[in-house]
C-alpha positions in Angstrom: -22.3 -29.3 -44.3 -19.1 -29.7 -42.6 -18.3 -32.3 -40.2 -17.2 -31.4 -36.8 -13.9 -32.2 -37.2 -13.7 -30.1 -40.5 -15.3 -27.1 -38.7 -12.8 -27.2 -35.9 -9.6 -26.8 -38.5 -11.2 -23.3 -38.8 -10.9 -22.1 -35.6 -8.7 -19.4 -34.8 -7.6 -19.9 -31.0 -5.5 -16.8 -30.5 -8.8 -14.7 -32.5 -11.1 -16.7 -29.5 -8.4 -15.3 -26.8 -8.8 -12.4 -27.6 -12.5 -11.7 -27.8 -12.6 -14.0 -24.6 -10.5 -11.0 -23.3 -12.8 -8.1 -24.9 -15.7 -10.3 -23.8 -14.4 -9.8 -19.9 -15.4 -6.1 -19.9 -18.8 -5.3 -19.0 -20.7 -2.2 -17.8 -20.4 -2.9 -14.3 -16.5 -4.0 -14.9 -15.0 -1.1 -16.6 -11.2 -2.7 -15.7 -9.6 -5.4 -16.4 -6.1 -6.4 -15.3 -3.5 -9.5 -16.6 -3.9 -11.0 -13.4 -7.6 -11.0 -14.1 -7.6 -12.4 -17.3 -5.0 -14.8 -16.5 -7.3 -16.5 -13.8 -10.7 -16.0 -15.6 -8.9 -17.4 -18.8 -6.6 -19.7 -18.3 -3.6 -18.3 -19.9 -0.4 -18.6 -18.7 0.7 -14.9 -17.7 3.1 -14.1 -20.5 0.2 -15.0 -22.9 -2.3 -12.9 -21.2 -0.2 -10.1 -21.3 1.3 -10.4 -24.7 -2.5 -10.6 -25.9 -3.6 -7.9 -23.8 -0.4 -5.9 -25.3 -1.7 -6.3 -28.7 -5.3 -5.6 -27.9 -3.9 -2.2 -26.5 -1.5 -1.3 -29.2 -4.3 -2.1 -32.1 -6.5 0.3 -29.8 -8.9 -2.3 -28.6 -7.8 -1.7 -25.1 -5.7 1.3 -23.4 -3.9 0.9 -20.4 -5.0 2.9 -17.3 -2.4 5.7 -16.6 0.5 4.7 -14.2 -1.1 1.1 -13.8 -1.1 -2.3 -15.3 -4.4 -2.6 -16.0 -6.9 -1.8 -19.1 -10.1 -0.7 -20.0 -11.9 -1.1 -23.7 -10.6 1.4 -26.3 -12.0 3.7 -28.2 -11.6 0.5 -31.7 -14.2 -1.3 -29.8 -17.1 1.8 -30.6 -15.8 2.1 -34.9 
């Protein structure tokens, strides 16, 4: 058994980040924006929208038409 400390070398922040953002959507919160996430996160707003970027392109998240904010893509179902 590993020892906390040795556990905690494993840990992949920016993985946590961005299941903390999938994890924001629910089914009475269809939207999320990078204000939102910024404030229910913690992140700095650069970092919430570069991750929430990359959640969209990878098609975990798509971006509401003419707006800056997302709902859960169609890679969250596969």
């Amino acid at each position: 058994m590993l020892e906390k400390s040795e556990q905690s070398r494993y840990i992949v922040t920016a993985l946590r980040r961005g299941l903390a953002i999938l994890s924001l959507f629910r089914r009475e919160r269809r939207v999320v924006t990078v204000p939102d996430i910024e404030a229910e996160l913690g992140l700095s707003r650069a970092t919430a929208f570069r991750m929430a970027y990359t959640l969209e392109r990878d098609g975990y998240l798509q971006r509401l038409p003419s707006s800056h904010a997302f709902q859960l893509g169609p890679k969250v179902l596969l």
